[in-house]
N, C-alpha and C positions, 0 to 999 in steps of 0.2 A: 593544418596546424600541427607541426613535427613537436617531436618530444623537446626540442629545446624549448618552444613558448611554455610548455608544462612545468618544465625544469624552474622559470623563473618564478611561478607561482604555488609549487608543491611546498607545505607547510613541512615544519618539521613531524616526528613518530607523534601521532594520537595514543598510542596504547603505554608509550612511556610516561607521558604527564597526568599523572592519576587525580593528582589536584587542580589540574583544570578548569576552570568552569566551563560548562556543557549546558547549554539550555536546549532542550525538548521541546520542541513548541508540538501540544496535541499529545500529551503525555498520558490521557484515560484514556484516550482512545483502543482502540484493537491493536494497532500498529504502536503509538507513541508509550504502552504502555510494559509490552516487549521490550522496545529498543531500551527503555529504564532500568528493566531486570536485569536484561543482558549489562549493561553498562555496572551496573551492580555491581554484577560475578565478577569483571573483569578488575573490579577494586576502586572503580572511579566513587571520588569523594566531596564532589560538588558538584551537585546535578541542580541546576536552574529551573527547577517547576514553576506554573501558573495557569493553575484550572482559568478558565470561560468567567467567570467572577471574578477575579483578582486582574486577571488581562483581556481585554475584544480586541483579537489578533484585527480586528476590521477595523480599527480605530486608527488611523496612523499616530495620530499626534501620543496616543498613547501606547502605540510600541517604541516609538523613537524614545517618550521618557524611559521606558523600561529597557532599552539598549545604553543609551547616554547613563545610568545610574548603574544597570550591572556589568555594562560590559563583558558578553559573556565572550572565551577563547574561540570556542567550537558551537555552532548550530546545527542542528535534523529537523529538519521541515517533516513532519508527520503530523500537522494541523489541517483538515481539510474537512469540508461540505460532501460529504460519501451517503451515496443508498443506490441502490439497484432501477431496473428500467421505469418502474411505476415511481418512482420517487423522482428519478432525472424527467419524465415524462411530464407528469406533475409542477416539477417546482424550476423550470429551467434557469428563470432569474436567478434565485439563489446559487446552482449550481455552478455558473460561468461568474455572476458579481461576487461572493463570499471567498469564492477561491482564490479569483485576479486580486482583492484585497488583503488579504491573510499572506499570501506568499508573496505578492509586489511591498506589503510594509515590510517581515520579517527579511527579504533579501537587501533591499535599500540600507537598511536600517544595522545589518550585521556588518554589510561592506562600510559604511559610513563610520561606523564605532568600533574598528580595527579587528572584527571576528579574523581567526587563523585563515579558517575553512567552516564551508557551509555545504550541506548535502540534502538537497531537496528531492522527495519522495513524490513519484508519479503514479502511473496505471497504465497498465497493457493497454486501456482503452484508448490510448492518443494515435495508436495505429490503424491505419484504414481498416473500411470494413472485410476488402478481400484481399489484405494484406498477404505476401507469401506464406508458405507457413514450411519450417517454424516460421516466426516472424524473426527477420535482423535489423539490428537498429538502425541502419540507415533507408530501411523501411518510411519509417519517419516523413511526414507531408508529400506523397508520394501516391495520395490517393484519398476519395473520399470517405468521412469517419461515419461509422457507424450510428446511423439518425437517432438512436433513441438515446444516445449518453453522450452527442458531441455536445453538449454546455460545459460538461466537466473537463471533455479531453480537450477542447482547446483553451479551458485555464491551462490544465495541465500543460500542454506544448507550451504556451508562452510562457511557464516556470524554467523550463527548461532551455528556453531561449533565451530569457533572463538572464538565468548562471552562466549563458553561453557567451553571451552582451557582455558582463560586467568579466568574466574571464580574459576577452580581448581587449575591452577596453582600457580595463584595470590592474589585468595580470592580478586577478586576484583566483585564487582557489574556492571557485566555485562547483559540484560536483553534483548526478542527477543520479538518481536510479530508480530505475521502472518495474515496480514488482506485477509478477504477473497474478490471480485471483488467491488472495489471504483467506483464512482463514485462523479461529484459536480460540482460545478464553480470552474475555473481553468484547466478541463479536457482536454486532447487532443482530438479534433476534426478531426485530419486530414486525408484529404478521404483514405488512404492506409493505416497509422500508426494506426489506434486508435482502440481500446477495442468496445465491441460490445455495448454497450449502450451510446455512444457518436458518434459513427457512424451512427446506428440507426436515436441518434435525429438530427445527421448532414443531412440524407438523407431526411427524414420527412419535414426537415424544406426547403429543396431547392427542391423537388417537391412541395411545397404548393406556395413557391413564385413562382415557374416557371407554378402555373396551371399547372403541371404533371397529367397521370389519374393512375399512377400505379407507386408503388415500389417495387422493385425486393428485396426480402431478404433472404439470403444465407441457404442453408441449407433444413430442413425438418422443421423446430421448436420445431422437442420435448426435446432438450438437455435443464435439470435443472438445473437454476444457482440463485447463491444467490449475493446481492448487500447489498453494506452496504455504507450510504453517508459519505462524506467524514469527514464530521460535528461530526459526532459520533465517526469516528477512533479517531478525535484528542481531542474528549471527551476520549477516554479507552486510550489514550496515557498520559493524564493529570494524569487518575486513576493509570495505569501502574507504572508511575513512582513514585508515592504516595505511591502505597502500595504493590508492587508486588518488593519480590528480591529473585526468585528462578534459580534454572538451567534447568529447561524445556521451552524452549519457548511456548508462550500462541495464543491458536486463537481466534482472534475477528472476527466476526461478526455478521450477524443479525437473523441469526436464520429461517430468511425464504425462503422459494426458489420459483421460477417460473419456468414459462418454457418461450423458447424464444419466444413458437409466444403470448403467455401473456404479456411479456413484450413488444413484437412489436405493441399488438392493444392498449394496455394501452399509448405505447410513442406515438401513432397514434391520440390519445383522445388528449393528453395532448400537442401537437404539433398545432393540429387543421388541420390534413391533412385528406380532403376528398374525396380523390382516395379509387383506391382499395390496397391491398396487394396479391403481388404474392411471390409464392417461390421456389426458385431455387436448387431442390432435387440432382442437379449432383454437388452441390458445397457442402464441407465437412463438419460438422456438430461440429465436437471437441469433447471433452470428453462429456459422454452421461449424467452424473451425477456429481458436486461436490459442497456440501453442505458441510460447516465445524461445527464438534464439538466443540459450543464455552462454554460448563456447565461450564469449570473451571475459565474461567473470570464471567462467571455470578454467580460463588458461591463464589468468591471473594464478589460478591459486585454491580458488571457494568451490568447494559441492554442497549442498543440502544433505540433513541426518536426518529427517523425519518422515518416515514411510505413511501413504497416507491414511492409511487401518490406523496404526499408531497413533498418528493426530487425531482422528475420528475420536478414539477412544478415550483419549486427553483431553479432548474439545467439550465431551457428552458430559464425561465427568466433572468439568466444572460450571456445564451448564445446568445440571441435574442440583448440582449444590445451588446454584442462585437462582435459577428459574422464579420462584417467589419472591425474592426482593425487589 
């Protein structure tokens, strides 16, 4: 697929039609709630919201009224079925049926009712489990996905085949991007559901208040994982839609990696818990490496500004303010 098939389907400048409509689909979320902000700043003054009560992105018949009546310019798929391995472990149905639902209505339904451009958001997890590393996008069905979260990543791959489908099909500008593990304000915290650095500073923070002497954390620590705040995704989603209209979905993120128990004494510093840390080698560790190849967003153009002390610090602090609501 050379740049002329792009050509035919690249919309015109997103950052110049400030009055646009824009619908967010998955606008509380951690990620949908960023990309809002950011859209904000940049001066956009018709942003398409609708909480989980006003829309059930699962319903088709009732996303199509809601495309047929607002019509919106521009869509960001940021609606999605997201928790960590005991939750994908747990609830597989939901995570493969709620997703193929929510992003098969809202893509149908955008190309149908004349959206410009559409930019659906995935997860580093659609990559095998002993992907190269870094990982490069054309990584991509090239190996088998990591057992305990393929419900989610192969929604995710067929979102991305999707846009890929109706791009060729339709020449229409449909666009992917795969953030690598987010993190920010707005995260899930909760003690069973949640990704491993929101858990982390969920535990951190309820031994320090309870005078705990110790926290247990899972694992061995040496598995590297990379984080990228949420700040920045809806920064390369701004750039994304500005300037990117090809048919390979793109990976964002930050380019650096840790390892877990780095990231546990660093959340330890930036928490203020002063116990010990222990760790719990009979409890599973997850994929031992995955770092994503993000050159081809950064040779567009995009780097990341949020160093990840930084984030930690920004993330605690508006977790410390709501932790009780």
């Amino acid at each position: 697929m050379g740049s002329q098939d792009n050509e035919a389907v690249a919309s015109n400048s997103f950052l110049a039609d400030k009055s646009a409509k824009v619908f967010v689909a998955g606008h509380r979320g951690l990620v949908g709630s960023a990309i809002v902000e950011k859209l904000k700043q940049h001066g956009f003054t018709n942003l398409i919201l609708r909480s989980h009560a006003e829309l059930d992105l699962t319903r088709q018949s009732d996303v199509e009224a809601f495309f047929a009546s607002e019509k919106p310019e521009y869509v960001i798929v940021a609606a999605a079925k997201v928790g960590g391995i005991h939750a994908n472990n747990t609830y597989p149905a939901d995570f493969i049926g709620i997703n193929l639902q929510i992003q098969t209505n809202i893509i149908d339904s955008a190309y149908r009712n004349g959206s410009k451009k559409l930019l659906f958001l995935g997860s580093s997890c659609i990559y095998p489990k002993f992907a190269p590393q870094p990982i490069p996008e054309d990584a991509l069905l090239t190996g088998t996905l990591e057992p305990t979260n393929e419900w989610y990543a192969i929604a995710k791959i067929a979102g991305i085949k999707m846009c890929q489908a109706y791009r060729i099909q339709y020449k229409w500008d449909a666009i992917s991007g795969m953030p690598t593990n987010l993190y920010g304000p707005n995260d899930n915290f909760h003690p069973e559901n949640s990704h491993v650095l929101p858990a982390l500073m969920r535990r951190f923070h309820e031994a320090k208040v309870k005078g705990v002497k110790e926290v247990v954390v899972w694992g061995t620590g040496s598995p590297l994982r990379e984080f990228l705040h949420v700040d920045d995704l809806a920064d390369a989603v701004v750039f994304m839609m500005e300037k990117y209209s090809g048919l390979e979905h793109l990976n964002v993120g930050s380019g650096k990696e840790v390892t877990i128990k780095e990231l546990a004494e660093l959340m330890k510093e930036v928490v203020g818990f002063e116990g010990d840390l222990v760790w719990d080698t009979s409890k599973p560790d997850g994929t031992p490496r995955k770092l994503m190849d993000s050159s081809k967003l950064a040779g567009l153009g995009w780097t990341p500004k949020i160093s990840l002390k930084d984030g930690l610090v920004d993330t605690y602090k508006w977790y410390s303010e709501n932790v009780n609501q």
